[in-house]
ZAMARGU-4260 file (C-alpha; in steps of 0.2 Angstrom, whole numbers, plus 5000, padded with zeros to 4 digits):
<rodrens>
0) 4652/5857/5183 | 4659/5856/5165 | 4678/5858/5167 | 4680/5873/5155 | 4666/5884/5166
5) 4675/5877/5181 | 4691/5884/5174 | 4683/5900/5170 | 4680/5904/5189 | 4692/5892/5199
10) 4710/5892/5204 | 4712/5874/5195 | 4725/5862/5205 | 4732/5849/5195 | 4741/5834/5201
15) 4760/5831/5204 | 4773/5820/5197 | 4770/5800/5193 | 4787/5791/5189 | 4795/5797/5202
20) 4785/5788/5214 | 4782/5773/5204 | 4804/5774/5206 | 4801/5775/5226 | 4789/5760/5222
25) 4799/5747/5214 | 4798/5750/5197 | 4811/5741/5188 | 4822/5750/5174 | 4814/5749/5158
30) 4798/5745/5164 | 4785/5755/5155 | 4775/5766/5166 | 4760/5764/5159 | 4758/5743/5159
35) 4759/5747/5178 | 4740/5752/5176 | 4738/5735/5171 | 4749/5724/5182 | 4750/5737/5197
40) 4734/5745/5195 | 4731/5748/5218 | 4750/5757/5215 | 4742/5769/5203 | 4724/5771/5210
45) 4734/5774/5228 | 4746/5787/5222 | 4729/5796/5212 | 4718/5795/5227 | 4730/5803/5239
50) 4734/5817/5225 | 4713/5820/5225 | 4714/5818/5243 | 4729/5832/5242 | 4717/5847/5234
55) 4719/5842/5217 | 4705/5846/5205 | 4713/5836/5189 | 4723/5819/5192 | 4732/5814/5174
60) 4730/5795/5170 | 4745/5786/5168 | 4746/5785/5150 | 4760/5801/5146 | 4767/5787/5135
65) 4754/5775/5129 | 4756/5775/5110 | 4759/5766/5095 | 4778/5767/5095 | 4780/5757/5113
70) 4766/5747/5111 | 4754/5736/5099 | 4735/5741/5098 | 4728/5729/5107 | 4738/5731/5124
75) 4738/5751/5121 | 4719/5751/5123 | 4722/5740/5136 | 4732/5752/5145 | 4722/5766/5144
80) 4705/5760/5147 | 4714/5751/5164 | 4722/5771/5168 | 4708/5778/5164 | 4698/5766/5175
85) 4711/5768/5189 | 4709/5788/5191 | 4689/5785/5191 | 4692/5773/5205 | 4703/5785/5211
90) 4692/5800/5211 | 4676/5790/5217 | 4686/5781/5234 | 4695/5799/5238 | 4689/5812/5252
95) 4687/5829/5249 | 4673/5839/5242 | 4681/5849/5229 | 4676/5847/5210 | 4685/5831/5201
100) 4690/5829/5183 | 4701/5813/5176 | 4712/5821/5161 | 4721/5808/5148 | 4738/5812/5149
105) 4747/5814/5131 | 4769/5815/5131 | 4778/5817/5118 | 4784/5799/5104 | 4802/5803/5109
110) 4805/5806/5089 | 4810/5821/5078 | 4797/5826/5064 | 4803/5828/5046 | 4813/5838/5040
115) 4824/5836/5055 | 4821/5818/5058 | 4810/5804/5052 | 4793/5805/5060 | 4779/5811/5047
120) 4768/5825/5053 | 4753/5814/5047 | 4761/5800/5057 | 4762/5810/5073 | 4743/5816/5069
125) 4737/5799/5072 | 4749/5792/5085 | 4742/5806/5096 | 4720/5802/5088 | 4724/5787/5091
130) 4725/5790/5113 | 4713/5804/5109 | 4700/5792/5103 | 4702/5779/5117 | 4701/5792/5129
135) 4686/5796/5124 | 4679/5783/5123 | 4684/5777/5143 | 4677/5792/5145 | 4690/5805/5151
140) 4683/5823/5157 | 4697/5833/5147 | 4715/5831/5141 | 4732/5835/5144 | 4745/5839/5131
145) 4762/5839/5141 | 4782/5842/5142 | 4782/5843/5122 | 4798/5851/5118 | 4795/5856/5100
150) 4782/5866/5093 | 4778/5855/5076 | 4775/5839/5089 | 4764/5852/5098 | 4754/5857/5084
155) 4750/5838/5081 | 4745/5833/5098 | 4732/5847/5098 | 4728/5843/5079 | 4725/5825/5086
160) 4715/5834/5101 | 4704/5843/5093 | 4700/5834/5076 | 4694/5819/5085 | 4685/5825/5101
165) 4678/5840/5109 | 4685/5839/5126 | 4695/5854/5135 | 4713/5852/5131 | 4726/5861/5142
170) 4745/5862/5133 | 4760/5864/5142 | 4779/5864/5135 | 4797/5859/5143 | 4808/5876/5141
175) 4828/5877/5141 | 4838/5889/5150 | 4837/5899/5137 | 4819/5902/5138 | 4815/5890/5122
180) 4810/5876/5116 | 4822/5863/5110 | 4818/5869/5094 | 4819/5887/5098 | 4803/5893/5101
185) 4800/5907/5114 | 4784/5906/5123 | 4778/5920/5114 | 4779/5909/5098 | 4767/5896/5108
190) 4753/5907/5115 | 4750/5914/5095 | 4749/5897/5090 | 4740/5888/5103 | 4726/5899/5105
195) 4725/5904/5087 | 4722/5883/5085 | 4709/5886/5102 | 4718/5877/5117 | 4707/5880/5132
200) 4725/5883/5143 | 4742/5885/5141 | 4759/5883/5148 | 4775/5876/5154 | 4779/5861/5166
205) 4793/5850/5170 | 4812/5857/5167 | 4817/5866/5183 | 4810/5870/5198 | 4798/5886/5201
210) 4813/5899/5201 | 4818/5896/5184 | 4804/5897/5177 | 4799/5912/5184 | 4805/5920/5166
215) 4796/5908/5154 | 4779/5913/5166 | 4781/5930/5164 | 4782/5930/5146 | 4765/5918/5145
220) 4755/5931/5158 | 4761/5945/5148 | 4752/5938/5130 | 4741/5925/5133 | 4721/5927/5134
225) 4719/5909/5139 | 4722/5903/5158 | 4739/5900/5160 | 4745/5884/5170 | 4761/5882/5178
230) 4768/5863/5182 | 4785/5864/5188 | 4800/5852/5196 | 4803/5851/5213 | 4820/5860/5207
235) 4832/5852/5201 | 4840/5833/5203 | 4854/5828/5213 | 4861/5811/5222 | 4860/5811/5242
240) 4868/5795/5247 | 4864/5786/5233 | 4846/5792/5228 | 4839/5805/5219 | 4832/5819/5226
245) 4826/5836/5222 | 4830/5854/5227 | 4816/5861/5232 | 4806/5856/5247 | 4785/5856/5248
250) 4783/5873/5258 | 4797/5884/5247 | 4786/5875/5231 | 4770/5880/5237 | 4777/5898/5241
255) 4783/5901/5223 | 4769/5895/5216 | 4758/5906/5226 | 4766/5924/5220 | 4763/5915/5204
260) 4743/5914/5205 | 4744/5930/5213 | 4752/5934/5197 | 4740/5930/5186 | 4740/5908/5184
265) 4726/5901/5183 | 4729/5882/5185 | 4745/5875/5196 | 4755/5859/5201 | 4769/5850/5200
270) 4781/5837/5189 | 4796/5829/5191 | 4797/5825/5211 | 4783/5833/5217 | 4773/5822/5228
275) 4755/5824/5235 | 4763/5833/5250 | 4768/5845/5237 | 4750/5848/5231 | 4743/5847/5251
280) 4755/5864/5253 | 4751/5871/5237 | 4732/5869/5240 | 4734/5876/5260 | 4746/5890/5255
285) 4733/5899/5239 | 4718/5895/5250 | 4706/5907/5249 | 4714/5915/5234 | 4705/5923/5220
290) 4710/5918/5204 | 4714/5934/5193 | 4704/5940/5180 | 4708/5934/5161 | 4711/5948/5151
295) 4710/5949/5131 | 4726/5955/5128 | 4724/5961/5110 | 4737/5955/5100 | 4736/5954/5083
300) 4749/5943/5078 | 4759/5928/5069 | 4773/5915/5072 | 4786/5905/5066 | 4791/5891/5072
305) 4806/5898/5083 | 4794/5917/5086 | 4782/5929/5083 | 4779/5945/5074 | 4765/5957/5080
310) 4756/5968/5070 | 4757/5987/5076 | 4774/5992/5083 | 4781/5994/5068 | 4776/5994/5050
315) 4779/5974/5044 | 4789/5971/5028 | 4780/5955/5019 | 4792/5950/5004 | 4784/5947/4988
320) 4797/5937/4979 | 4790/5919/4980 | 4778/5920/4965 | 4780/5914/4949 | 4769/5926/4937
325) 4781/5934/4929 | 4795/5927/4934 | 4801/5911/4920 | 4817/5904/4929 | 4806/5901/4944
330) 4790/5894/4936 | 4800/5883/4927 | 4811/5877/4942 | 4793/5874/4951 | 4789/5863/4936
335) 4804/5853/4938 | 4799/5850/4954 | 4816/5860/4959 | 4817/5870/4975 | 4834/5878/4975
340) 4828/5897/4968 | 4815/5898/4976 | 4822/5892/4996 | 4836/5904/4989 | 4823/5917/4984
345) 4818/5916/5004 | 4835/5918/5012 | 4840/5932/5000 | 4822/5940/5004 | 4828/5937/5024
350) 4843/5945/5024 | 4837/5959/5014 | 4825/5965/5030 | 4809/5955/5028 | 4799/5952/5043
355) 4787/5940/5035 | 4787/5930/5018 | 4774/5928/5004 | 4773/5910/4997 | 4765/5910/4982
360) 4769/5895/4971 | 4751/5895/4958 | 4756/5891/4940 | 4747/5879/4927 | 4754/5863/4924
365) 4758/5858/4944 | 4746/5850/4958 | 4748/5866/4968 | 4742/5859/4984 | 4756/5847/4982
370) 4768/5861/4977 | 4764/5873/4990 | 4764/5860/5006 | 4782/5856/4999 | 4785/5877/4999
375) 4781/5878/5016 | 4790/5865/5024 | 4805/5868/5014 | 4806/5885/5017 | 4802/5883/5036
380) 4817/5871/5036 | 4830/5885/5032 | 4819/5901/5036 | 4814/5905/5053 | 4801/5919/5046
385) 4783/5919/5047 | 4774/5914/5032 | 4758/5922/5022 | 4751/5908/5011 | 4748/5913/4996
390) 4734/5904/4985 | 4716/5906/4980 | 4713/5885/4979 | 4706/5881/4996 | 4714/5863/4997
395) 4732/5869/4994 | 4726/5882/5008 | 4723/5869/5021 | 4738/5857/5015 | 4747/5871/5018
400) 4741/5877/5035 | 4739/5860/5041 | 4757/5860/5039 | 4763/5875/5044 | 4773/5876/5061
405) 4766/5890/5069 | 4752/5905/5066 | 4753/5907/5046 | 4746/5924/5038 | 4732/5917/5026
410) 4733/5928/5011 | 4715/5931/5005 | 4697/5930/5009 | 4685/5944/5000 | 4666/5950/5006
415) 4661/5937/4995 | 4648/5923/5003 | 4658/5911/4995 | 4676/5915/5001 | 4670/5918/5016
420) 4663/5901/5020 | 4678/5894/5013 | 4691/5903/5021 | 4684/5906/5039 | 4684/5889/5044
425) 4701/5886/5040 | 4706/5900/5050 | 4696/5894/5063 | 4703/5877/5064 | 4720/5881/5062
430) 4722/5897/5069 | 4731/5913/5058 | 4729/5929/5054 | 4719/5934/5036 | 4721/5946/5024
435) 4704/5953/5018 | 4701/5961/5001 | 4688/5976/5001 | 4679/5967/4988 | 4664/5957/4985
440) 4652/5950/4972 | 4649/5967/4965 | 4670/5970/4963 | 4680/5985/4970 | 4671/5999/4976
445) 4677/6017/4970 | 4672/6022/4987 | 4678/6023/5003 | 4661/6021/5009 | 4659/6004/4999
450) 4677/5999/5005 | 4672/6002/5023 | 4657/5992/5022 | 4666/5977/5015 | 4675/5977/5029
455) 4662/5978/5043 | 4654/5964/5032 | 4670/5954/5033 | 4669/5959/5054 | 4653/5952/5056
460) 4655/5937/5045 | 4669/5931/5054 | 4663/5934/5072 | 4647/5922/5068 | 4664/5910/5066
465) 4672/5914/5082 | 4686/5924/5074 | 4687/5939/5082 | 4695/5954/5073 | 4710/5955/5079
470) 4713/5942/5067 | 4708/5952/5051 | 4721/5963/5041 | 4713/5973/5029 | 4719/5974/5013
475) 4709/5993/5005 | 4717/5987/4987 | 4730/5997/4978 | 4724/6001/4961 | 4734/6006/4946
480) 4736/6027/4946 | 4739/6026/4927 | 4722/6022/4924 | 4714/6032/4938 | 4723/6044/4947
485) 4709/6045/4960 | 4710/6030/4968 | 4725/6029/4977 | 4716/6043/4988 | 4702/6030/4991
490) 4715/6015/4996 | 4721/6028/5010 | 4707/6036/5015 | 4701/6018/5018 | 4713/6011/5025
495) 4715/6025/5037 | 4696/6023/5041 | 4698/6004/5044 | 4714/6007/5058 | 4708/6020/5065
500) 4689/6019/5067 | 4688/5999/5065 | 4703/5997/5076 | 4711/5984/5064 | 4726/5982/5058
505) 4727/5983/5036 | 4740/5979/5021 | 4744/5983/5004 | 4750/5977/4991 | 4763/5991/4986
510) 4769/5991/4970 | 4752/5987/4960 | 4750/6007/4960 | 4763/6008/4949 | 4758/5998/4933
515) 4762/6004/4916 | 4772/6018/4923 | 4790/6021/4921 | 4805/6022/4934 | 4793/6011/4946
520) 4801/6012/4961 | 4799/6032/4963 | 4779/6027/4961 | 4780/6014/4973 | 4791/6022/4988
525) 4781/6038/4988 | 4764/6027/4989 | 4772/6016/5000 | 4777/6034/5012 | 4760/6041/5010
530) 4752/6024/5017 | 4766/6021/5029 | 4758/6039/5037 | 4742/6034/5036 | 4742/6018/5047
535) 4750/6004/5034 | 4752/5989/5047 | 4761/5977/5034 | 4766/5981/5015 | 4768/5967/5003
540) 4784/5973/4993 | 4801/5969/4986 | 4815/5972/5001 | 4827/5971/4988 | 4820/5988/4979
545) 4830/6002/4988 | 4818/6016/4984 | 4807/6006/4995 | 4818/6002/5009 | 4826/6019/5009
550) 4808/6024/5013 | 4803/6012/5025 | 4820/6016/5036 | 4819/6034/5035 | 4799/6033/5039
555) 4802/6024/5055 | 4817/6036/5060 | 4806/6052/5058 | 4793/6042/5067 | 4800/6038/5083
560) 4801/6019/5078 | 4822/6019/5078 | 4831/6022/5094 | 4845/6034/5091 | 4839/6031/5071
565) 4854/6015/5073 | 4843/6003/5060 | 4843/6018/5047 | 4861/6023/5051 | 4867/6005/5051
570) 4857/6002/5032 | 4865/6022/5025 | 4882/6014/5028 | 4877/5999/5019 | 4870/6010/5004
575) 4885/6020/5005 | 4896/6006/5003 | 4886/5998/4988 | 4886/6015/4977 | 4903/6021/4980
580) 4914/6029/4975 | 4900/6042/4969 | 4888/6039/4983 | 4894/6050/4999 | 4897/6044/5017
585) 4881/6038/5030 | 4888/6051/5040 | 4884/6064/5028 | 4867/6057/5021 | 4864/6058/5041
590) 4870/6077/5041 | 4857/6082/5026 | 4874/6082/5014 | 4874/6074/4997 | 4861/6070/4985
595) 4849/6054/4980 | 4856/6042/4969 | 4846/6034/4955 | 4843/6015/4954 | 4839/6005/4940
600) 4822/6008/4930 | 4819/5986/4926 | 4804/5979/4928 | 4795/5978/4944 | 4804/5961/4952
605) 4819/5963/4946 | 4832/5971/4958 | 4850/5973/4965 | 4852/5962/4982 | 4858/5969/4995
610) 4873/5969/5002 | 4875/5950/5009 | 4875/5942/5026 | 4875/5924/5024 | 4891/5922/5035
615) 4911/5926/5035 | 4919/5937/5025 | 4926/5927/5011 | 4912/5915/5012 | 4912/5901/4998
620) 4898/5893/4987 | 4898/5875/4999 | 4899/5886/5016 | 4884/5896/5011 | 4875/5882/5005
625) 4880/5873/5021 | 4876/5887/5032 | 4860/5890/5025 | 4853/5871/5024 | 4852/5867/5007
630) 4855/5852/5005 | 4855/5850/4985 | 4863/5864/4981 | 4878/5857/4993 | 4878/5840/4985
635) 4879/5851/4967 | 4893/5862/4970 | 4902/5848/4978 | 4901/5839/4963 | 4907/5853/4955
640) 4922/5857/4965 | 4928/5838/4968 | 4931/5841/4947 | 4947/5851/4951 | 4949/5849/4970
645) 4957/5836/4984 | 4942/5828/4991 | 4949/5833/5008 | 4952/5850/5004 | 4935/5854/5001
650) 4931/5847/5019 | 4943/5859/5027 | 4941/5873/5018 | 4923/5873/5017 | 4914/5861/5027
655) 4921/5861/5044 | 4923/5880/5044 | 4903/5881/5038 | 4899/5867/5052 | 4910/5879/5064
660) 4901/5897/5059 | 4882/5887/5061 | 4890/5880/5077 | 4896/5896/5084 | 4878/5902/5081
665) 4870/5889/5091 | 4883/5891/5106 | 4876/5910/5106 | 4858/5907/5104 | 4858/5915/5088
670) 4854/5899/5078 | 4842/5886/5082 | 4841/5869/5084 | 4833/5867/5068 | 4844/5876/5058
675) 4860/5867/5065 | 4851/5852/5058 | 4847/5855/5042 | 4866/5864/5041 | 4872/5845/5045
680) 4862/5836/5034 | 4867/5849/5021 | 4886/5846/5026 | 4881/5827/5025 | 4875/5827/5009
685) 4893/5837/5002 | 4900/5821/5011 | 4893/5807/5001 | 4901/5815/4987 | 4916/5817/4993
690) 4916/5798/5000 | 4916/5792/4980 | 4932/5800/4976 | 4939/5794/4992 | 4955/5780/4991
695) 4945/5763/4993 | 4953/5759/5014 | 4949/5780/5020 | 4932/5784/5027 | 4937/5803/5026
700) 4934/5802/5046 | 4954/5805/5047 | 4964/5802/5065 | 4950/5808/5075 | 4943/5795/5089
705) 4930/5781/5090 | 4914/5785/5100 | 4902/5776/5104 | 4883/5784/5109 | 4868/5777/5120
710) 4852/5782/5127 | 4852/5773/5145 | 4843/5757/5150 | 4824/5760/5153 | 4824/5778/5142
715) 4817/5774/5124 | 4819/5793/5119 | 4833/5796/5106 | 4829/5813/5101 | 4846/5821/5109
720) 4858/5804/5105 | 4854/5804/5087 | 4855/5824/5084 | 4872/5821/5093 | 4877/5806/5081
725) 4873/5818/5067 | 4887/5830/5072 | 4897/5821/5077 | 4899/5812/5059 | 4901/5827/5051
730) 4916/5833/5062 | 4921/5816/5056 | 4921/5808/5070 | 4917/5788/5069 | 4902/5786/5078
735) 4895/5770/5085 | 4878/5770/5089 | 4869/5756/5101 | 4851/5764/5101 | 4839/5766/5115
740) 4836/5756/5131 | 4852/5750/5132 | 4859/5740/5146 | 4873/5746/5155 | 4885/5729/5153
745) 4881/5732/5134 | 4889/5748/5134 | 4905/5743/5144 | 4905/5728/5131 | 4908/5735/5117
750) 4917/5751/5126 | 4932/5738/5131 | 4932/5726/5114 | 4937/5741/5104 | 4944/5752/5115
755) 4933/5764/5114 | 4941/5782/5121 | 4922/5793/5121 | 4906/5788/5126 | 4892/5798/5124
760) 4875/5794/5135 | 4856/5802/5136 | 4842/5800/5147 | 4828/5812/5145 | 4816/5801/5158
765) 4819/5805/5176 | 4817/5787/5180 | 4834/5782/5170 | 4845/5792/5181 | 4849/5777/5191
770) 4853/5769/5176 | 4863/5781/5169 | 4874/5784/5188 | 4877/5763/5186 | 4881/5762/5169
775) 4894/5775/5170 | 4900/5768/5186 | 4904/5751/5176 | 4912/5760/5163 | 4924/5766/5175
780) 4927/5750/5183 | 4929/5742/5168 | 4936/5755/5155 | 4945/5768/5166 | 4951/5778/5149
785) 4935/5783/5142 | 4931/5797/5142 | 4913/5800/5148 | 4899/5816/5141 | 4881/5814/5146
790) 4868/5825/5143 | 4848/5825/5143 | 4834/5835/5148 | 4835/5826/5169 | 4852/5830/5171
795) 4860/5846/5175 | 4880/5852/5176 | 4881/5846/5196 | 4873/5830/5192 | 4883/5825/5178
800) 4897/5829/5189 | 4891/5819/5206 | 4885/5803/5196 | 4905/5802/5187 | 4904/5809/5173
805) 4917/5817/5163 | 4909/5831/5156 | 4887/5838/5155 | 4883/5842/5139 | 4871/5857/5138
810) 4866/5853/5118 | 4874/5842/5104 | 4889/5856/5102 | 4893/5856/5116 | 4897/5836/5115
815) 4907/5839/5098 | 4917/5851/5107 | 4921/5840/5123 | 4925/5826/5109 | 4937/5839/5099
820) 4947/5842/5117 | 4950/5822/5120
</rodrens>
């Protein structure tokens, strides 16, 4: 049976973990895995038969890190045509009469992408086609996308997946504690993508054990319209007389897992520690169970790269500001190739209330697919909103979506054939949601009857593409009033039609109502009310405009949308504080006292920003640019204050208190990983100014301490050590760093020639831990001082602590911290 009718029906049992029991087989550190297909093929064929022997349904091959980074091209295909070989030998020599499939199993590279590290999307894209393409061509039944720990490398893999074979592909993610990826997305954030690109199942595997992911599972059941599969640890790690062992014990495993499927998952088995005896009790204890039925949840919905924004709980704010027409300084900054007003434009736009924001950066004279890929990744890099791409040139539509780290809102197709075929299979391939004009070859209209056909045209159109229309936002077409006062009555009446009767969701651009008409906002606000009432899902306006927000606030306080009206009464104070000393008190705007104040009559993009709330009070230039990541605009102003200013003044009066207020933020979860990186690269870049006006003999690093930094011998993954070295630099600590896959004696070497008082070691393999336990041992036989901080995604605080080491490290601040204290 093909595997994605068998998953349609079946409770699927996957396989459980491999380099634990390649660990318990002799496997030396630093020994690649996956060249044991090759020199230790029995070993692997053994541990796969007794898996299929065990219940399972789908054995991965051994090839989670068979890529171009670790090895050349001829021995990778080498590697994998052995793996995939071994699991068929596998399948063919094991008992049991349960349905078998061989799934090529894809890891993560162990590197960050740009902007936050070095790795090219495009790069990752074909490291991952590259195991696709061999794997099909040895002839694996589907694939499996695992433990990726960042949504942008997950995007890739299934990129890779599905632009280069048409196998089933099941996705699953490594989340924190917190619920998260590294990276910060929440599992919501990776069902919107995911499906929207068309993986066939999703979920989460390695981590912890079954109890903490409990959450995580939820989450996934709750949103997801695809099977969801479940992989846990066999709980977490910890040393009994000198071995590793886990927590969690075959029939407490299969237990948990159980109430899972009963649950709702549809495909379950086990990582990190789990053995085939784990699988044999998952398999006796769901026997006999039926798998629950798939349900189409519904959601209409976009993401970002840390969440997502559905459509229809609240009316969405899309901010319009990103566009050049009409806007010189911006269209000539674009020109220049200069990012700064419009990443600025983005932040101001956040903090002003936008949920999503419009990127629109079309002007003659600039290769606009080029442009706009640059707009999105910049923005992204600083901005943890959604985006609506913005453009009517199809191939800067799919630079930009190919790009994009999440599930973009593709801003338009029309009822025209052409834009249609041009737009649908974007969407299709990329996932997104898609704004539809209510127009086609014959133009706008008048009617609401011709308006309403369009859109049941645009309906049928896309389901022939699989897009179902949960994915379609209509756009009814605000029209000037000024030159016809009846068709802003058509645009509602249309609109209403479309959410109501159609059942989807719609959008407008606000202020084009308003054209040629003065005192704008008045226009706008009271358009923006009347659509608000009549089923607006998402306006595209200016949240700087305060008509408009004043509108939006009091729209969703009258309507239910604001418990105990806090969001209104939180922005009244606000709008109190900016109009005194005439405006009165949000107490008494709440109380029906006082009156309406006027705002300016400029042109319609021109605004007042709100009131601020890009950090501390007090705030300076350099901290904002810091906090924010932008990294130009840091270097800039730091060149301009190193005119008048001691060079280490500016770093203690704005660059550490900026790396402190970012750091803060990440300590409570209100920050993400990505954002403290682009505030350190930001910080970095004020640095290198600052080092040329430093004496000739001073680094700037001050008194602070020597460190020295490692991955552990056997672990070639250096995503945590060199996020860590990154911080630790800008604290202005001087930072050795000895790489990846470094031997224990190395580390004590240079730990005892210099004296060395902190060393910081990572292991994100669960086949290192012995290697990390001896190398911190040596360190304490031979450099009794040091200070030791270890961190990784294997270890956990009890671990850290029964293997010797000073101090677990829970994220990279949480190493600068333990650094500070020593």
């Amino acid at each position: 049976m093909n595997f994605r009718e068998f998953l349609k029906e079946h409770i699927v049992y996957l396989d459980g973990g491999m380099g634990t029991l390649l660990q318990k087989e002799g496997i030396p550190p630093g020994e690649h895995p996956e060249r044991w297909n090759i020199s230790h093929p029995q070993v692997i064929q053994r541990i796969q038969r007794e898996y299929f022997e065990a219940g399972s349904n789908v054995v991965n091959t051994c090839t989670f890190g068979a890529n171009r980074l670790k090895f050349g091209a001829e021995e990778m295909e080498a590697i994998i045509r052995a793996a995939v070989e071994n699991a068929v030998i596998a399948r063919d020599t094991s008992e049991g009469e349960q349905e078998k499939y061989i799934a090529l199993d894809i890891g993560p590279t162990g590197k960050m992408l740009k902007p936050y590290g070095d790795f090219d999307f495009e790069e990752a894209v074909e490291t991952f086609a590259e195991m696709v393409r061999l794997g099909v061509k040895y002839g694996v039944d589907l694939i499996t996308v695992e433990t990726m720990n960042d949504s942008y490398e997950t995007k890739a893999a299934l990129l890779a997946v599905k632009e280069n074979s048409d196998l089933p592909v099941i996705v699953t993610n490594a989340y924190g504690e917190d619920g998260k990826l590294m990276t910060g997305a929440d599992p919501e954030a990776m069902v919107a993508m995911l499906e929207g690109m068309g993986a066939d199942a999703i979920g989460c595997n390695c981590s912890f054990g079954p109890e903490q992911l409990k959450p995580v599972v939820k989450k996934l059941l709750e949103c997801a319209s695809v099977p969801v599969v479940v992989k846990p640890n066999a709980g977490l790690p910890k040393v009994v007389q000198g071995e590793t062992v886990y927590d969690v014990e075959a029939a407490d495993f299969a237990e948990a897992l159980g109430d899972m499927v009963k649950a709702g998952v549809r495909a379950v088995g086990g990582c990190c520690g789990t053995t085939p005896k784990y699988i044999e009790a998952l398999v006796r204890n769901i026997a006999g169970a039926k798998p629950a039925s798939l349900t189409e949840k519904g959601i209409t919905w976009l993401s970002s790269y840390t969440h997502s924004v559905k459509f229809g709980a609240e009316p969405l704010l899309i901010g319009e500001r990103i566009n050049p027409t009409g806007k010189k300084l911006l269209k000539a900054s674009l020109l220049n190739g200069d990012f700064n007003q419009l990443l600025n434009e983005a932040i101001s736009q956040q903090e002003e209330g936008a949920h999503i924001l419009d990127i629109n950066v079309g002007t003659p004279g600039i290769d606009e697919a080029d442009v706009l890929r640059e707009a999105v990744c910049r923005v992204q890099a600083i901005v943890d909103l959604p985006l609506q791409i913005d453009t009517a040139n199809l191939k800067a539509m799919e630079t930009a979506l190919r790009r994009y780290n999440g599930k973009a809102l593709i801003n338009s197709v029309t009822g025209k054939k052409e834009s249609m075929e041009g737009i649908f299979p974007l969407v299709k391939k990329y996932g997104g949601l898609v704004v539809c004009l209510t127009l086609d070859e014959d133009g706008i209209p008048e009617t609401v009857e011709g308006r309403v056909a369009i859109a049941e045209k645009i309906i049928e159109t896309a389901a022939k593409y699989g897009i179902d229309k949960k994915e379609l936002v209509f756009d009814t077409l605000a029209l000037t009033v000024s030159a016809d006062q009846k068709s802003p009555a058509v645009t509602l009446s249309a609109l209403e039609h479309i959410r109501k009767e159609l059942g989807c969701h719609t959008s407008l651009g606000v202020s084009n109502v308003s054209f040629g008409l003065p005192y704008r906002e008045a226009v706008n606000s009271t358009f923006f009310t009347m659509a608000l009432e009549r089923g607006l899902s998402a306006a595209i306006m200016n949240p700087g405009a305060k008509d408009m927000m004043k509108a939006y606030y009091g729209f969703k306080a009258l309507r239910g949308m604001d418990e105990n009206c806090e969001s209104y009464v939180e922005k009244a104070k606000a709008w109190a504080d900016e109009e005194a000393p005439s405006a009165v008190s949000a107490a008494g705007m709440c109380s029906g006292e006082g009156k309406g104040s006027a705002s300016s009559m400029g042109v319609q993009g021109e605004h007042k920003p709100a009131v601020r709330k890009s950090g501390e009070e007090g705030e300076s230039r350099l901290q904002r640019a810091i906090v924010k990541g932008l990294k130009e605009e840091a270097s800039e102003i730091t060149a301009e204050l190193i005119k008048e200013a001691e060079p280490m003044g500016i770093v203690h009066r704005d660059i550490i208190p900026a790396l402190d207020i970012v750091g803060k933020g990440f300590e409570e979860k209100t920050v993400f990983l990505p954002q403290l990186l682009m505030s350190a690269e930001a910080a970095k870049s004020a640095f290198e100014v600052i080092k040329a006006y430093m004496p000739a003999k001073s680094d700037g690093k001050g008194d602070k301490p020597k460190v020295v930094v490692a991955t552990v011998h056997g672990d070639v993954h250096d995503i945590g050590k060199n996020i860590v070295k990154l911080l630790l630099e800008n604290y202005g600590f001087d930072v050795t760093d000895l790489g990846k896959d470094v031997p224990p004696q190395v580390i004590v070497d240079k730990v005892v020639s210099e004296k060395i008082p902190i060393v910081g070691l990572s292991a994100l393999m669960t086949t290192t831990l012995p290697a990390m336990e001896e190398t911190i041992k040596l360190l304490k036989e031979g450099a009794p001082w040091c200070r030791i901080v270890v961190g990784g995604a294997v270890l956990t605080r009890s671990y850290a602590g029964e293997i010797g080491a000073d101090r677990y490290a829970a994220d990279a601040m949480e190493t600068v911290r333990f650094a500070e204290e020593n």
